[in-house]
C-alpha positions in Angstrom: 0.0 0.0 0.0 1.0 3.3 -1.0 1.4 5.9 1.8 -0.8 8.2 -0.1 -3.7 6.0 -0.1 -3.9 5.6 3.8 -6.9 7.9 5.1 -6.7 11.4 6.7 -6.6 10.3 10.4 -4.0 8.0 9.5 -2.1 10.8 7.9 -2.1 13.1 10.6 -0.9 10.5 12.9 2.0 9.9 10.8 2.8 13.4 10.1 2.6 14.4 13.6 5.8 12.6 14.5 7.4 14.6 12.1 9.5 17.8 12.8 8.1 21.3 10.9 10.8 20.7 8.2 10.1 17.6 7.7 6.8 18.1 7.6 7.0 20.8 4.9 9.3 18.8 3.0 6.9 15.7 2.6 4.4 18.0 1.8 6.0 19.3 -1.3 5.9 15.4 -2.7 1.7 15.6 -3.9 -1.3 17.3 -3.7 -2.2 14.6 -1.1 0.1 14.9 1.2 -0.2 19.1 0.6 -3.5 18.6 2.2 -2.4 17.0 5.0 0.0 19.7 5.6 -2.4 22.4 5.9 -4.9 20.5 8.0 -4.9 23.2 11.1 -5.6 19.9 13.1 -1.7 19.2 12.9 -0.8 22.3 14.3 -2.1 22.1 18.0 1.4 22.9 19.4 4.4 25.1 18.0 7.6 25.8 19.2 10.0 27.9 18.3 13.7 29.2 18.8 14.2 32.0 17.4 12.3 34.8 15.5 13.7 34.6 12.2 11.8 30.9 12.4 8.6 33.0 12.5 9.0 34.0 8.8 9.3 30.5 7.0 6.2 28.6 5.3 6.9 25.3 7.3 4.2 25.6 9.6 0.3 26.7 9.8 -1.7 29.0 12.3 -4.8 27.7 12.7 -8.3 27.2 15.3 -6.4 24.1 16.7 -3.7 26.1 17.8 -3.1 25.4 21.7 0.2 25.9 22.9 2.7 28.4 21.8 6.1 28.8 22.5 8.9 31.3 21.3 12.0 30.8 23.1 15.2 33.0 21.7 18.1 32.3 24.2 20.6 33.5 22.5 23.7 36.0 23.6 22.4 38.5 21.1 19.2 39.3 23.1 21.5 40.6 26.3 24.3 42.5 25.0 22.0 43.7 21.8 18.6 43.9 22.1 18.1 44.1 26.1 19.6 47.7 26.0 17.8 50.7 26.2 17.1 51.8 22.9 18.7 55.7 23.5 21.5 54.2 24.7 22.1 51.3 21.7 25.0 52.8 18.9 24.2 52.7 15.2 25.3 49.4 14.7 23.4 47.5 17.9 20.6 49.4 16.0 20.7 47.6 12.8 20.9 44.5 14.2 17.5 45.3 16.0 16.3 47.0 12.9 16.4 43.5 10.7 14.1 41.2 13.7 12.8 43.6 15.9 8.9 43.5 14.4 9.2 40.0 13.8 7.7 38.2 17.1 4.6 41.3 17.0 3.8 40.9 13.8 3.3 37.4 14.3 1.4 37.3 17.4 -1.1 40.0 15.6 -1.4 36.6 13.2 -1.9 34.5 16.0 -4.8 37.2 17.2 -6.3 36.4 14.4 -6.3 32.9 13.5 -5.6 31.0 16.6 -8.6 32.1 19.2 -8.4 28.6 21.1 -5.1 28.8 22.4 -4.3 27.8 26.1 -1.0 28.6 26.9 1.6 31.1 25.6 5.5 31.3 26.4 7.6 33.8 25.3 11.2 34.1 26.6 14.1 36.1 25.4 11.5 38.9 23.2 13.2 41.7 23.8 11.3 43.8 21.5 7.6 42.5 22.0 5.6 45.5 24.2 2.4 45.6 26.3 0.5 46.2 23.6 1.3 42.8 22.0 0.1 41.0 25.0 -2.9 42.5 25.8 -3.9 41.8 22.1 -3.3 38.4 22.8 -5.4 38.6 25.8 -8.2 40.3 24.7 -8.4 37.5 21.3 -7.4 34.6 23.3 -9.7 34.7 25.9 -9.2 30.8 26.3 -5.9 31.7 27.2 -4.9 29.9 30.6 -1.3 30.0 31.3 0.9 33.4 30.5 4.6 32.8 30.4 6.9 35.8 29.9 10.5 35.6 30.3 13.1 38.2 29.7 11.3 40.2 27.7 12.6 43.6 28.5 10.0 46.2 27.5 7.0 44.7 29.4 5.9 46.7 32.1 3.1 46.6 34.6 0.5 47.6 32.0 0.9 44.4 30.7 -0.4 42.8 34.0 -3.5 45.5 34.4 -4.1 43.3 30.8 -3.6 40.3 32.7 -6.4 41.2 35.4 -8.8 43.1 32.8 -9.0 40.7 29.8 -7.8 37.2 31.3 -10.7 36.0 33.1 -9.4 32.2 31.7 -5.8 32.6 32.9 -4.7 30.3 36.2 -0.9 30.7 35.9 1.0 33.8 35.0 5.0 34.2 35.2 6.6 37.1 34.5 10.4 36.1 35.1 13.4 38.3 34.7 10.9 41.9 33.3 12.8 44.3 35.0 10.2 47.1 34.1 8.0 45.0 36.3 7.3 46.4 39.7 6.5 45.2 42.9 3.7 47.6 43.1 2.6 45.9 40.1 2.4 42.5 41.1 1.2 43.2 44.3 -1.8 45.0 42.3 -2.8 41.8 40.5 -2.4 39.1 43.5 -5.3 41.3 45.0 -7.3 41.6 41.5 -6.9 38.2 40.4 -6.5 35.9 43.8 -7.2 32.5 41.4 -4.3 33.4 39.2 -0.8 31.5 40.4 1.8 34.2 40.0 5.7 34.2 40.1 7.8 36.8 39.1 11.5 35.8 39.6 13.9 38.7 40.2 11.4 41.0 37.8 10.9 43.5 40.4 14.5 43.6 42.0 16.0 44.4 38.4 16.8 47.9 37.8 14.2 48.9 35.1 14.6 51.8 32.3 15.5 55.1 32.4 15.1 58.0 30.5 17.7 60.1 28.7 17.0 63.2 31.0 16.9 61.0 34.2 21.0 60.3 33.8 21.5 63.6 33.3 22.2 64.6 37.0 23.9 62.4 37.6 26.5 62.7 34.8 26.3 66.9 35.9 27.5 65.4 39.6 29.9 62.9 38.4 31.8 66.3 36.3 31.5 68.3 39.3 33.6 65.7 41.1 35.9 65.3 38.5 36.8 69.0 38.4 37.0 68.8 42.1 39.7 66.3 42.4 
């Protein structure tokens, strides 16, 4: 018997012990097997490791969507994109410049297409904002664990989203989002006493500043230097 002429079920069985490359790459063989491919049944978990992963055709968002993860641990994301952006040079810059839209862009896809998800992780998204994961929030409404790791330019806004728009969510972490205060969390654990929160080392980081804020303190430091 020909592989092709096994039924659907049998199909997706098969190709679900297959990697997304493979996958895609068995896909390309018929029209059959094509169909397979795209069957949004497949796709009920996705991980991946980087953002440039986000951009290639070897995977489908669909309904069946139900657990998410993207996971960049990479030495990139703390000497490049974990910096304040007024303080990055030209260079660090462009190298943000060529992935920085990438993970937004595709969680504004998954907004759309993927209302049934349960459980989201994203670690190492430097450049994702608040306004990315209330979006999620507010179209996932399924949505039942919250996993956010190192990702730099979340702030407590993103867990007022938590406690207005996740009435599904019984696990939040917000681990190492050192624009996350203590003020913050404190905020939610009375909002949302159901939700299991962590928050390791997020609000005993130093968060952002703003150009203007350093400023006194680089008028002291030439005070002393003249000084001395």
């Amino acid at each position: 018997m020909h592989v092709t002429q096994l039924n659907r079920e049998c199909l997706l069985h098969l190709f679900s012990f297959l990697d997304k490359d493979n996958r895609k790459s068995l896909s390309l063989t018929c029209h059959a097997l094509r169909e397979v491919f795209l069957d949004p049944r497949l796709w009920t978990v996705l991980h991946f490791s980087s953002p440039c992963q986000l951009t290639r055709d070897n995977f489908v968002l669909g309904p069946s969507l139900r657990y998410l993860t993207v996971c960049w641990f990479s030495s990139r994301v703390l000497q490049v994109c974990n910096i304040e952006d007024w303080l990055k040079s030209s260079f660090q810059k462009d190298i943000c410049s060529k992935h920085e839209s990438l993970v937004s862009t595709f969680l504004a896809h998954v907004c759309h297409m993927c209302p049934n998800l349960l459980w989201l992780s994203l670690s190492g998204c430097g450049h994702i904002t608040d306004n990315d994961v209330i979006s999620v929030l507010q179209s996932c409404r399924k949505l039942r664990c919250l996993h956010l790791e190192n990702c730099v330019r979340i702030t407590d806004c993103s867990l007022q989203g938590v406690a207005t728009h996740g009435e599904s969510l019984v696990e939040v972490k917000v681990d190492f989002c050192r624009n996350v205060t203590q003020a913050g969390l404190q905020a939610i654990k009375e909002k949302r006493l159901c939700i299991q929160l962590s928050a390791e080392r997020s609000a005993d980081m130093i968060p952002d500043s703003k150009p203007e804020e350093r400023l006194p303190l680089r008028r002291t430091l030439q005070k002393v230097l003249q000084f001395t």
